[in-house]
C-alpha positions as CSV (number, residue, x, y, z in Angstrom):
1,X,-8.1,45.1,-55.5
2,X,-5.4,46.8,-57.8
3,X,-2.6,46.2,-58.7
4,X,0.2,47.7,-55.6
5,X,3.9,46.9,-54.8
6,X,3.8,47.9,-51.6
7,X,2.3,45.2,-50.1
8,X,1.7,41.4,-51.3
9,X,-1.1,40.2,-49.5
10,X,-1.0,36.8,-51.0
11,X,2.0,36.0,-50.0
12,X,1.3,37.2,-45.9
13,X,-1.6,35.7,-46.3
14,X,0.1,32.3,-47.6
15,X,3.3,32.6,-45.1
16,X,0.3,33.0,-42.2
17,X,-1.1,29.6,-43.3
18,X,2.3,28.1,-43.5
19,X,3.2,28.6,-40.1
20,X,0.1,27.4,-38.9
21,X,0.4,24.4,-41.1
22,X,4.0,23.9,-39.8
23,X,3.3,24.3,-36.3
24,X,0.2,21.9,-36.4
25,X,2.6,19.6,-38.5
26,X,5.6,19.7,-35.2
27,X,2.9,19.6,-32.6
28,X,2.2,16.0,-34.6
29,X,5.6,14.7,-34.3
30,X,5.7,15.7,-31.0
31,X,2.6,13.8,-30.1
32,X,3.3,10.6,-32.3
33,X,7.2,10.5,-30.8
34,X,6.3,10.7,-27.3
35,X,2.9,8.7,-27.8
36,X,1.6,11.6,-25.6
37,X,-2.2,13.8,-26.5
38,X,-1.1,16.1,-24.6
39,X,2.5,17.3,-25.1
40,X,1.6,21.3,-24.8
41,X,-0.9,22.4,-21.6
42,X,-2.2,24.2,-24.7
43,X,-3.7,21.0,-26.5
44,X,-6.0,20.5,-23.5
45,X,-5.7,22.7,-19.8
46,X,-7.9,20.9,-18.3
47,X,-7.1,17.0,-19.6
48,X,-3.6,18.2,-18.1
49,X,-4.5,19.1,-15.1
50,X,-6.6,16.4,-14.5
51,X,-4.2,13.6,-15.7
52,X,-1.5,14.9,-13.2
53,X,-4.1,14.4,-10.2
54,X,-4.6,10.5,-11.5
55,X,-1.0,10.1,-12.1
56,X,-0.7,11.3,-8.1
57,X,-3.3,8.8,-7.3
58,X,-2.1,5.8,-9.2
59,X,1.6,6.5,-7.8
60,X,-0.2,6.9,-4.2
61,X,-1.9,3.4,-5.3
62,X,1.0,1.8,-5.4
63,X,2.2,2.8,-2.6
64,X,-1.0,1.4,-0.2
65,X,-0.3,-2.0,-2.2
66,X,2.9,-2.3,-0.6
67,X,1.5,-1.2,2.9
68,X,-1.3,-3.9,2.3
69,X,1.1,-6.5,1.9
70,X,3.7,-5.5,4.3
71,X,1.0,-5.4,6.7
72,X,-0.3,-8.9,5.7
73,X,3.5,-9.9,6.3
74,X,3.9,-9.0,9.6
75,X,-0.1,-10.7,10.6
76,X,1.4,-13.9,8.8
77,X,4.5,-13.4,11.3
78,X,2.5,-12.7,14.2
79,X,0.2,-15.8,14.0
80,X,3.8,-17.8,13.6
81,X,4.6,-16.4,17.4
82,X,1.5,-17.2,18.1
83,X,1.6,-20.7,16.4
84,X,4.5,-21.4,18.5
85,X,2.9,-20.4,21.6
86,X,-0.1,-22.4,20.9
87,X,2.6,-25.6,20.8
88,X,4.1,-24.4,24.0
89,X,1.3,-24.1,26.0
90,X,0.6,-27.6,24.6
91,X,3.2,-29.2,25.7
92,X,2.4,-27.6,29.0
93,X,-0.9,-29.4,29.1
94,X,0.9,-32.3,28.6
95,X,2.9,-32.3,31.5
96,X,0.1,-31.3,33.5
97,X,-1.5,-34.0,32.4
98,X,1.2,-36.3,33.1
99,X,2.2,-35.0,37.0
100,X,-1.6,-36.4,37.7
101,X,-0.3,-39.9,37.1
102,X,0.2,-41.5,40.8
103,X,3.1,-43.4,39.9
104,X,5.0,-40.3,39.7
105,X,7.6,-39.7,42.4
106,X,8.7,-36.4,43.6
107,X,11.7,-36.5,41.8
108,X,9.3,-37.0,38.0
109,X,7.5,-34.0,39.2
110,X,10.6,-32.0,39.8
111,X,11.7,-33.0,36.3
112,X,8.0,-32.1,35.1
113,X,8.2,-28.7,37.1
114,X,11.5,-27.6,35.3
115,X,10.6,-28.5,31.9
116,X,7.6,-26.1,32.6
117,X,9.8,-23.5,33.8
118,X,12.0,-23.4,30.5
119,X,9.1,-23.6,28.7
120,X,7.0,-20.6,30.4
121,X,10.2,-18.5,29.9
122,X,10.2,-19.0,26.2
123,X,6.1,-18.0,26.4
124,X,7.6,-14.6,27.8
125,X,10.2,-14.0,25.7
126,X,7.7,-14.3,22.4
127,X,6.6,-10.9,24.0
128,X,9.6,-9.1,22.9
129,X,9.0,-10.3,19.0
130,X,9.7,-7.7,16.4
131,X,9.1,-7.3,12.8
132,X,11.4,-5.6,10.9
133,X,12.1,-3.5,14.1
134,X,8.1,-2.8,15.1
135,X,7.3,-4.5,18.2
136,X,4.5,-6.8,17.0
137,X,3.0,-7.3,20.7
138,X,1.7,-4.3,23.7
139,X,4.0,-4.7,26.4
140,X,1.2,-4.1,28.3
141,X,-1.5,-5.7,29.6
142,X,-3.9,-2.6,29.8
143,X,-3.4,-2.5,26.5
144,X,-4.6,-5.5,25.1
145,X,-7.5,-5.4,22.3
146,X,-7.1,-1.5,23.0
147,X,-6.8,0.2,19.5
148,X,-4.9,3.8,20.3
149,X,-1.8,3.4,17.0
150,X,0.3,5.5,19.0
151,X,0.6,2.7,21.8
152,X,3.3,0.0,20.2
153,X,1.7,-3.4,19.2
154,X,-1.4,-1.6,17.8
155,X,-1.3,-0.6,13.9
156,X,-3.7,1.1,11.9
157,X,-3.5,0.2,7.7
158,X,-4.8,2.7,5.3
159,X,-5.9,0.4,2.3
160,X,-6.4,3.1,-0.4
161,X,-4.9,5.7,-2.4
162,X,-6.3,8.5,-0.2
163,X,-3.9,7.4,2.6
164,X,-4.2,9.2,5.8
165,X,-6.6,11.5,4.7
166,X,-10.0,12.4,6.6
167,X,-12.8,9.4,6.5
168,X,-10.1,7.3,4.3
169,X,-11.2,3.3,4.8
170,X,-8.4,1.6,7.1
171,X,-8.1,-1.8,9.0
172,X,-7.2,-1.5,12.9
173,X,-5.1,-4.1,14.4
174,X,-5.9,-4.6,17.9
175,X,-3.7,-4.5,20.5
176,X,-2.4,-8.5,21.6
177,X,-0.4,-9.4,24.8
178,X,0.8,-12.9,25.5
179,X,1.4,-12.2,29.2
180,X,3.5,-10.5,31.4
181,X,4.9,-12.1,35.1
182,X,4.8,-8.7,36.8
183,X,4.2,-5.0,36.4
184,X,1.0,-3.7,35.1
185,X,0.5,-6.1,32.7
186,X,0.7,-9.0,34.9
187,X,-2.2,-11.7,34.9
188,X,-3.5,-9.8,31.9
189,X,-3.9,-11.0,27.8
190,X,-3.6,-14.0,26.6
191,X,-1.4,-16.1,28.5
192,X,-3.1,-15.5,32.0
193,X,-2.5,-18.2,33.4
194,X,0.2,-20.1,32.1
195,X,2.7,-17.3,32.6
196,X,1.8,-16.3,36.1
197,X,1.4,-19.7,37.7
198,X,4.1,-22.3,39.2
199,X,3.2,-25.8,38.2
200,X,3.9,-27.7,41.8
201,X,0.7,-24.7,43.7
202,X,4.2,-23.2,45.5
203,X,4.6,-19.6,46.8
204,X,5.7,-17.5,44.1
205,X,4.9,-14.0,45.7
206,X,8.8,-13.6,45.0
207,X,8.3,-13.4,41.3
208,X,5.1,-11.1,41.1
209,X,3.1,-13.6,40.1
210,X,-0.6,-13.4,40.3
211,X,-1.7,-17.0,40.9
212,X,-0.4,-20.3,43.4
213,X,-0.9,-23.1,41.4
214,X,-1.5,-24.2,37.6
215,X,-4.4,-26.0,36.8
216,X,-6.0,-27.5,33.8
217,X,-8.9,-25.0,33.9
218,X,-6.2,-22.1,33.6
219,X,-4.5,-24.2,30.7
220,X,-7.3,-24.4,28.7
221,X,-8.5,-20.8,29.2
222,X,-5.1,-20.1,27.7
223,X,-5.1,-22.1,24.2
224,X,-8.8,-21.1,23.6
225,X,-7.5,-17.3,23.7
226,X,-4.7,-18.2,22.1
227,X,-7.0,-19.8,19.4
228,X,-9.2,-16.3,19.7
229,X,-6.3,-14.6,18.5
230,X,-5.3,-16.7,16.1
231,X,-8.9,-16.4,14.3
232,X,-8.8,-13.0,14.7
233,X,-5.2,-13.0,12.9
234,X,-6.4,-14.5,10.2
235,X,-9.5,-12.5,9.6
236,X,-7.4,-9.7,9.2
237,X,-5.1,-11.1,6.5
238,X,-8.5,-12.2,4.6
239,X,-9.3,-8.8,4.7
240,X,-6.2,-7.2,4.2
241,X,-6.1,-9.7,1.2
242,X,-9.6,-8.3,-0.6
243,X,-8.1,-5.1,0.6
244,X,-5.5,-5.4,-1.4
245,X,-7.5,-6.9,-4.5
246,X,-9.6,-3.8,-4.5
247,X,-6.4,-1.3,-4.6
248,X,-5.0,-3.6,-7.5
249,X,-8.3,-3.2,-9.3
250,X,-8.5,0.9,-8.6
251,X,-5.0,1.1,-9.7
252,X,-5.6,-0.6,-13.2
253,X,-9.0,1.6,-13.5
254,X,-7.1,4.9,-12.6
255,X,-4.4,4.1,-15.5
256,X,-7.0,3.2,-18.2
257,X,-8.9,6.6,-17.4
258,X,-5.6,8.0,-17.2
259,X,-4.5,7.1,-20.4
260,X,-7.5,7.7,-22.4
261,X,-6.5,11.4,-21.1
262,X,-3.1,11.8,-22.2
263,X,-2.4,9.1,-24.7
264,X,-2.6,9.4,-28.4
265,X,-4.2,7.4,-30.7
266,X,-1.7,6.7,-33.0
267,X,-3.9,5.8,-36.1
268,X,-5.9,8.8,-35.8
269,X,-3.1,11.0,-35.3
270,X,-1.1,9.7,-38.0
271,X,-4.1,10.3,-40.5
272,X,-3.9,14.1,-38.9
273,X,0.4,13.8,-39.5
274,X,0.0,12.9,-42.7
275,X,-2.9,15.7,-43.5
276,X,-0.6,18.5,-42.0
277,X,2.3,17.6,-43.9
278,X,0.8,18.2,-47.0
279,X,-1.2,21.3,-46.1
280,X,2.8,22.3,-45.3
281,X,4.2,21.7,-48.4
282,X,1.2,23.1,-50.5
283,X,1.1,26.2,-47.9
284,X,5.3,26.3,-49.1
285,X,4.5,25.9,-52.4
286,X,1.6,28.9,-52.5
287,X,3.9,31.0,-50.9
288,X,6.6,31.0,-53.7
289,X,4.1,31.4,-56.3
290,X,2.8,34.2,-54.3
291,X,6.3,35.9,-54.0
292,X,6.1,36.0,-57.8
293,X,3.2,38.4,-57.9
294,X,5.2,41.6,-57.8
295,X,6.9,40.9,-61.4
296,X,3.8,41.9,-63.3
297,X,3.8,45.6,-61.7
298,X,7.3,45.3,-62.2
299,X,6.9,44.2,-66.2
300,X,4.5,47.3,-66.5
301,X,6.6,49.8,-65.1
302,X,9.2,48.7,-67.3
303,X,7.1,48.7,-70.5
């Protein structure tokens, strides 16, 4: 090519490299200051796209931990209600046990009769226990081991990042009832008997009840489904638990894969820092020499 003024080729074609050499040289300050691959959608569309849906997940993740153990939380305060039932019901035994004993006068049995009476009024109001505001029993009867979540007393747990979306795994907790002394749920759930009976076999058509007289038989019906329910209560924390130990385990996969995406290597980037920087300054260094060109048509038209 000859000799011309009009144009210095060199040099555009020097300034051209510097600015890619600069920009390449930013872009790996950017990426070794915010520890980021991906600081631009540029540097990879697709990587970015696909690290926001994890990001979503793993923050969804967290989330159905926290549900997990809030629902194990208000299991491990169910059984306690039903613990203390368990002990009440007990101690009704007891003194049904003990108003067999001949020796007892009317006046023991009377004393016998209004211990139970105290006692089956703290079975109903275990009922009307709450967690955190969530009525942890059906208040009725009809309902009991029935599994429709929009009947409180009946929960359905989603135990994975996909929530409440279609075919997403969950854990359904039954519906329990202790026992209620009239109404529909009357002679119904778990306390059948215990709840609905006077202890001395007298008339209580007044309250609604739906039996005459306690018995043993109806006492021990009572604490095996109270025991039912307390197996049952603890299945569900055992699986809650795994439940949870299987969302802790996604979680930790989702922000490896995650990071592999959008984090940098910082050795291999640095090598790539160090590179550009010196393609920068040679590519600034060119580009002065380049600008010089010009001088020698300048020294000939001046000969």
């Amino acid at each position: 090519m000859g000799l011309v003024i009009s144009h210095n080729f060199a040099a555009s074609y020097a300034a051209r490299q510097l600015e890619i050499n600069d920009d390449n040289l930013r872009n790996s300050l950017h990426k070794l200051s915010s520890g980021k691959r991906i600081v631009r959608p540029t540097d990879d569309a697709a990587g970015m796209a696909v690290q926001l849906k994890m990001k979503a997940a793993i923050n969804r993740g967290f989330a159905a931990k926290n549900n997990i153990q809030n629902a194990i939380s208000l299991l491990q305060t169910q059984d306690g209600v039903l613990q203390t039932a368990t002990s009440v019901v007990d101690r009704i035994a007891e003194l049904k046990a003990m108003s067999t004993d001949a020796t007892k006068n009317d006046d023991d049995l009377q004393n016998y009769n209004e211990e139970y009476q105290v006692l089956r009024q703290q079975l109903i109001d275990l009922q009307n226990e709450q967690f955190n505001g969530v009525n942890m029993f059906v208040a009725d009867g009809a309902d009991h081991n029935g599994t429709d979540a929009s009947v409180d007393g009946v929960f359905t747990i989603y135990t994975t990042e996909q929530g409440s979306a279609s075919g997403a795994p969950t854990v359904d907790f039954k519906g329990v009832h202790l026992g209620s002394v009239a109404g529909a749920g009357a002679g119904s759930g778990l306390l059948q008997a215990v709840v609905n009976s006077s202890f001395d076999g007298a008339s209580v058509a007044a309250e609604g009840l739906t039996h005459t007289g306690l018995t043993m038989d109806n006492i021990l019906n009572d604490l095996q489904r109270l025991a039912n329910a307390r197996a049952h209560n603890g299945a569900l924390q055992s699986r809650l638990g795994f439940a949870y130990d299987n969302a802790a385990v996604s979680k930790s996969n989702m922000e490896a894969a995650r990071s592999r995406i959008i984090d940098v290597d910082i050795a291999e980037e640095s090598t790539k820092f160090a590179s550009y920087n010196i393609l920068t300054q040679a590519s600034a260094s060119i580009l002065a020499q380049a600008n010089q060109t010009g001088r020698t048509a300048l020294q000939l038209l001046m000969a």
